[in-house]
N, C-alpha and C positions, 0 to 999 in steps of 0.2 A: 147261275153260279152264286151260291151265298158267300157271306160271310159269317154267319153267325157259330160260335159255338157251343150253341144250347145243348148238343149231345153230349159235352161235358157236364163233371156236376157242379149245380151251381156253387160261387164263391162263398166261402164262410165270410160273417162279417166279421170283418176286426174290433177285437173288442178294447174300448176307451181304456188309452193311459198303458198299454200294454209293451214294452219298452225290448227293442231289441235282445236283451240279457235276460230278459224274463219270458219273452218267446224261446229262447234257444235250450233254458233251464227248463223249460217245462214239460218239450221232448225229451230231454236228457233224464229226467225223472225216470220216466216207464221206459229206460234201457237200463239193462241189467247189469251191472257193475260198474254205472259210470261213475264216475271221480270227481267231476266238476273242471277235468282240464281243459275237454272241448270248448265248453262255455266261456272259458278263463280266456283260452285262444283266439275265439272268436270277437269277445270284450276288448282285447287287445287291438286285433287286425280293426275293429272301428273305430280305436283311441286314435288308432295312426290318420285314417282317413279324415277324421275332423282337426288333426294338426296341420293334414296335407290344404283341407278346404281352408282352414286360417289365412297361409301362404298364398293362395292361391288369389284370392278375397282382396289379398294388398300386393298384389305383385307389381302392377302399374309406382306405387307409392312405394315399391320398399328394394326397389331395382332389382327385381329375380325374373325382369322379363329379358329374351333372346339368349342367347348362348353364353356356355362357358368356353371353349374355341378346344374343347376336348372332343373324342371323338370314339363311341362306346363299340360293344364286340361285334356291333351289329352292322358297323362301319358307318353309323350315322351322325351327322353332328348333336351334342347335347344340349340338352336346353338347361337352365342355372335350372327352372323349375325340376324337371327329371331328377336331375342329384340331389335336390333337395327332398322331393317325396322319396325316393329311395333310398335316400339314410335315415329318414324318418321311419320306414316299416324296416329295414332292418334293425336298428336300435331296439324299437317297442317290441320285434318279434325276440329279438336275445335277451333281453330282460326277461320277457313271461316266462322263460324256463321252460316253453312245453316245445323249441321247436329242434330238434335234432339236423336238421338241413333246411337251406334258406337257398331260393332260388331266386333270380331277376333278372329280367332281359337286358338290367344295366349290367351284371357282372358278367365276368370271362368267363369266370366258375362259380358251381352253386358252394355256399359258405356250413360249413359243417359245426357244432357248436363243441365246446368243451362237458359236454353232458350227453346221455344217453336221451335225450325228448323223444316224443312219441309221436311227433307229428313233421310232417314235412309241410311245407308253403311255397309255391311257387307264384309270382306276380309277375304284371305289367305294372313301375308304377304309377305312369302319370299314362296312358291311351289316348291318342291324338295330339299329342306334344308341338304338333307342327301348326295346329289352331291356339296357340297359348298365347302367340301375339296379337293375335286380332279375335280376343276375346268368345273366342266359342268353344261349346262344350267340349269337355272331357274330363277323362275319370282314370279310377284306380280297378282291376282286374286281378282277381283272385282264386285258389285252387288249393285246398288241402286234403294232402292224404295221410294215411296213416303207417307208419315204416313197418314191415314186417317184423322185424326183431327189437325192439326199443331200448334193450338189454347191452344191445348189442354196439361197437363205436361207430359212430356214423359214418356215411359215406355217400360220397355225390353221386351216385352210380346208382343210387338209391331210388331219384327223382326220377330216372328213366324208367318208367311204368306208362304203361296204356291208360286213357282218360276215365275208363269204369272201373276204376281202383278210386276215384277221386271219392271222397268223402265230405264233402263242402266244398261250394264254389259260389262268387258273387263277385260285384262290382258297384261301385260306387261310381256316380253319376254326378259330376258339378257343372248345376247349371242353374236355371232359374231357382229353383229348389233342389234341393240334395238329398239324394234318394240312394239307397242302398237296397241291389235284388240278391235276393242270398235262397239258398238252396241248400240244405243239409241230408237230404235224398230222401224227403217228406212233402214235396212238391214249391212250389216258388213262392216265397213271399216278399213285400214292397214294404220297406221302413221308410219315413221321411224322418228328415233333420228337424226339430224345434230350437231355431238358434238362440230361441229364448231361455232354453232350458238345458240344451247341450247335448240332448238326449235324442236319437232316435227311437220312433212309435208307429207299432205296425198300423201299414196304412192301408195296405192290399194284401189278403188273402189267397190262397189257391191259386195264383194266377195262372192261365192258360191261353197259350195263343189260339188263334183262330185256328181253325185245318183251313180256310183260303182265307185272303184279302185282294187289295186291289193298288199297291203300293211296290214297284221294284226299290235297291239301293243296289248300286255299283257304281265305277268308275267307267265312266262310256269314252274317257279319254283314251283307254286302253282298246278300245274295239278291235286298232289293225293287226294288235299282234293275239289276239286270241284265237282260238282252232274256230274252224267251221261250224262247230257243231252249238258254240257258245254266240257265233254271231247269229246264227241263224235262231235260237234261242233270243236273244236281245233285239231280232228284228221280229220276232212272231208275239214277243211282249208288248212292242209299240206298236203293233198292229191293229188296228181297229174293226172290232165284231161283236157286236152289241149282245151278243146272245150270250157268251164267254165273259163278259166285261170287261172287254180290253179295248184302246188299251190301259193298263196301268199304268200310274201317276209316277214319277221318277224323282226321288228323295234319294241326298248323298250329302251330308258333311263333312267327310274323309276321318271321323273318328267312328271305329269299331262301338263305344258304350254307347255312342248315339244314336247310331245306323239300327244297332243291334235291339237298341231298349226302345226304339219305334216300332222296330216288326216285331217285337216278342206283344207289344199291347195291343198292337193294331193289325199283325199279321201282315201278310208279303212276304218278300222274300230278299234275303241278303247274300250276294254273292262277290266276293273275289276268286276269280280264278287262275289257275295257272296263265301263263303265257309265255311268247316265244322270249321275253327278257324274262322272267324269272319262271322259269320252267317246273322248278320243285316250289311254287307257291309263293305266296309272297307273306302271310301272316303265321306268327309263332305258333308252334304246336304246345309247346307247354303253358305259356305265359297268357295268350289269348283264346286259339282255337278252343281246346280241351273245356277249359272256365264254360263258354259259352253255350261247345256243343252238352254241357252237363247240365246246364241250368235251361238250356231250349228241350232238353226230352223231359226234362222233370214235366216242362210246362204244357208236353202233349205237341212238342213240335219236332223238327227234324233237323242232324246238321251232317253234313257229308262233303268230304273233297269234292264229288260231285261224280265218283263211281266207288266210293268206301266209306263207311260208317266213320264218323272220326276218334270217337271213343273206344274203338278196336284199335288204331295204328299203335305199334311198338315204334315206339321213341328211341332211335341210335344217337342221340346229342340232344344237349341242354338248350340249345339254340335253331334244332332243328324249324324249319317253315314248311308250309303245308299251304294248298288250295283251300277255303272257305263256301263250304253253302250254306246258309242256315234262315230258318222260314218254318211257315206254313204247311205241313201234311202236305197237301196236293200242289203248291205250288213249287217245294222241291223236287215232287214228282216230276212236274213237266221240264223244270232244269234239267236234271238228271235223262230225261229220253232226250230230249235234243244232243246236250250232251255225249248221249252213247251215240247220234246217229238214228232212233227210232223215228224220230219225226223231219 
């Protein structure tokens, strides 16, 4: 069992000084009729993220750590941090004027603007909100699509579309360095932050996951309540047989950008799945799922409830959740048989 993914082609280099807005304008050139407002959009949704990383930087010093004693749609407790990045990208997204519907796992309802915009944005804004006190990663999760009628007045009903309508998806990443994976449906590329400069600068290319690794990420607190088919899965991964390379190493933070931006580099496999306390899944289908299953096929990998593509599901709610697999070619393969019972 390898890991290599040399039957992909290999990574363009990133070329010096090449700056988030000037990647995104330079696709946008050889499309034919564009405007400049995707780009403008996009400019935006990273203004926000480096407001979000400021806050985030002095949270300890500037008292935005632990709760605000509110309690969001999602029936969780908030964190001062969450309110805070999520007024931050709605503000920056209604000012740019290009977004017609604004979606967030902090509101009840998605926010419709007093302008016909052309684009929709759905977010997570702060992912892993529950590591914010004790200093470990997490990030900002993102998803833009484009409204059918623009012309047309908005409407939240709008945002409910399947994840291969998505036209842009990414996620910013604060942690030792601040790194932005963005996808415009031209394959994945890795921006780092220059705090020196203010600027994000493409740093990775083409990125593509491996089709295997040797790395799980779940939550193995959850074992009792999951089906048969998942344990026996999570006991054939810790199993040891040298020929297979298993078993696999077991990496969990309990933040989705983290779990996620390790198996997208390194390959593995990322799963939350259903179970008998949250039986329709436990992670957002608009806010996180979709973002990620869109930006893991770009990269030549796989993301699936773990018996349906996720980027096919039709969304009946703004808050709808969903089962999580996403990984490695072959490694969601074997998810997905034990899973069904094949194995």
């Amino acid at each position: 069992m390898s890991d290599s993914n040399s039957h992909f082609p290999p990574p363009v280099a990133p070329e010096r000084g090449t700056t988030l807005r000037d990647h995104v304008l330079a696709g946008m050139r050889a499309a034919p009729g564009a405007t400049g407002e995707f780009t403008s959009l996009l400019s935006h949704i990273s203004l926000a993220t480096r407001i979000i990383l400021s806050r985030v930087r002095q949270a300890g010093l500037a008292n935005m750590l632990g709760y605000t004693g509110e309690i969001n749609v999602q029936g969780e407790a908030v964190q001062k941090l969450d309110e805070f990045a999520n007024s931050v990208l709605i503000n920056v997204l209604e000012r740019s004027g290009h977004c017609g519907i604004i979606g967030s796992e902090e509101l009840d309802a998605a926010r419709t603007a007093g302008h016909p915009g052309k684009y929709i944005v759905l977010f997570d804004p702060l992912d892993g909100s529950s590591n914010i006190d004790v200093v470990s990663t997490i990030g900002t999760i993102f998803a833009v699509l484009r409204r059918v009628d623009p012309t047309s007045p908005p409407s939240s009903s709008e945002a409910l579309r399947p994840g291969r309508d998505i036209i842009a998806a990414g996620y910013c990443l604060y942690g030792p360095s601040t790194v932005m994976v963005l996808t415009t449906g031209q394959g994945v590329n890795i921006f780092t932050l220059d705090p020196d400069v203010g600027e994000f600068f493409l740093s990775q290319s083409n990125v593509m996951c491996p089709p295997r690794g040797s790395l799980y990420s779940c939550n193995e607190g959850n074992f009792a309540r999951w089906t048969d088919g998942v344990k026996n899965w999570s006991n054939w991964i810790k199993g040891e047989d040298k020929e297979e390379g298993r078993p696999y190493g077991h990496r969990y933070v309990g933040s989705l950008v983290a779990d996620a931006h390790r198996t997208l580099l390194k390959g593995g496999i990322f799963a939350y799945p259903a179970d008998s306390k949250s039986p329709a899944g436990k992670l957002r289908l608009l806010y996180e799922a979709n973002p990620m299953a869109f930006i893991f096929e770009q990269a030549g990998g796989v993301a699936t409830t773990g018996s349906e593509r996720i980027l096919d599901l039709a969304p009946t709610a703004l808050h709808q959740r969903t089962p999580l697999v996403l990984g490695s070619r072959d490694d969601v393969k074997d998810y997905v048989d034990f899973a069904a019972g094949n194995r």
